[in-house]
C-alpha positions as CSV (number, residue, x, y, z in Angstrom):
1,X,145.4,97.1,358.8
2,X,144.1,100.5,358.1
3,X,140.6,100.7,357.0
4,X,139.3,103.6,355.0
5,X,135.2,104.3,354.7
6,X,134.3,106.2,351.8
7,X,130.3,106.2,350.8
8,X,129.6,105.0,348.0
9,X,127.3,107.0,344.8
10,X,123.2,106.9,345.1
11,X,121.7,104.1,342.7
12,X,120.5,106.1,339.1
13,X,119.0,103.2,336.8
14,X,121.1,100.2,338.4
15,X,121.8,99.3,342.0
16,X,125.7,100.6,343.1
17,X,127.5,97.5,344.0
18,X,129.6,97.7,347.9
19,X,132.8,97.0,346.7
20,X,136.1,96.6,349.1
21,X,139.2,97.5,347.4
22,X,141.6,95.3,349.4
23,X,145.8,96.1,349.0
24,X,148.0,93.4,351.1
25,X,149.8,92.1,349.4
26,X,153.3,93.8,347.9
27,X,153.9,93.5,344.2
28,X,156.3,91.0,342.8
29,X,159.8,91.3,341.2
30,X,159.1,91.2,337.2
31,X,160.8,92.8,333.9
32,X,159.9,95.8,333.1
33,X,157.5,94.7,330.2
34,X,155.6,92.5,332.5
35,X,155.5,95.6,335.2
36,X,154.4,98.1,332.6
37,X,151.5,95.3,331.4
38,X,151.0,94.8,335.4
39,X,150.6,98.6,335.9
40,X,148.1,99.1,333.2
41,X,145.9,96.1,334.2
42,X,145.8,97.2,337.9
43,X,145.5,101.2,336.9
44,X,142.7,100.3,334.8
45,X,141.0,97.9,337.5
46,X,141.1,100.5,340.0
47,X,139.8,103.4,337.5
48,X,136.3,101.0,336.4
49,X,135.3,100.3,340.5
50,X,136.0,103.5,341.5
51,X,134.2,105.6,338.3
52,X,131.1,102.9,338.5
53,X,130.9,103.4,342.8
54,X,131.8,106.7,343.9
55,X,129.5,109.6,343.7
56,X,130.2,112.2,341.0
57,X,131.8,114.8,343.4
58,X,134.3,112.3,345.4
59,X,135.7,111.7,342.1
60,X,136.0,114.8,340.7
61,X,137.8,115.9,344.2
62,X,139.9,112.9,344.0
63,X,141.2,113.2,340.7
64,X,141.9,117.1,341.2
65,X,144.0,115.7,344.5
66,X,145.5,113.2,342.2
67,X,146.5,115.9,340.0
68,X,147.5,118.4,342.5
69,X,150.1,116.0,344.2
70,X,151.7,115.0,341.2
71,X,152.0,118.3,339.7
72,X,155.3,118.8,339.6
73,X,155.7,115.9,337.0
74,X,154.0,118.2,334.5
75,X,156.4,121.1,334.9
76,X,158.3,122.1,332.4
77,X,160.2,125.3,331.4
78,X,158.8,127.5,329.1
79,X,162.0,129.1,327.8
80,X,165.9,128.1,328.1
81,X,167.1,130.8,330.0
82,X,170.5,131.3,328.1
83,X,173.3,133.7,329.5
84,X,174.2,136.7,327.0
């Protein structure tokens, strides 16, 4: 099992929970309407524990990596390059 140790944000007003974001198990076969449903739920879980425990600047870096690896999805062409 790998383990990863990030630290977790400073307490502001309220205490910073530890939280362990545990992945082992695979996800199931489904339709695509229960996987869509099943991506949102789990997208959104993991987005709430990781804004409400993670300092500021680890998210900010980790959401420009998140970016800069999927970059390429958000190419498009600007122009048709048509032959005369």
């Amino acid at each position: 099992m790998k383990i990863v140790a990030i630290l977790k944000a400073k307490p502001g007003s309220s205490p910073i929970e530890p939280t362990k974001i545990v992945m082992d198990e695979e996800i199931p076969d489904m339709t695509l309407t229960e996987a869509r449903e099943f991506y949102i739920e789990q997208g959104q879980e993991l987005a709430d524990v990781l804004c409400q425990t993670l300092p500021g600047g680890t998210l900010d870096q980790l959401i420009c990596e998140l970016m800069t690896r999927k970059a390429s999805l958000f190419r498009v062409p600007m122009f048709d390059k048509k032959e005369e």
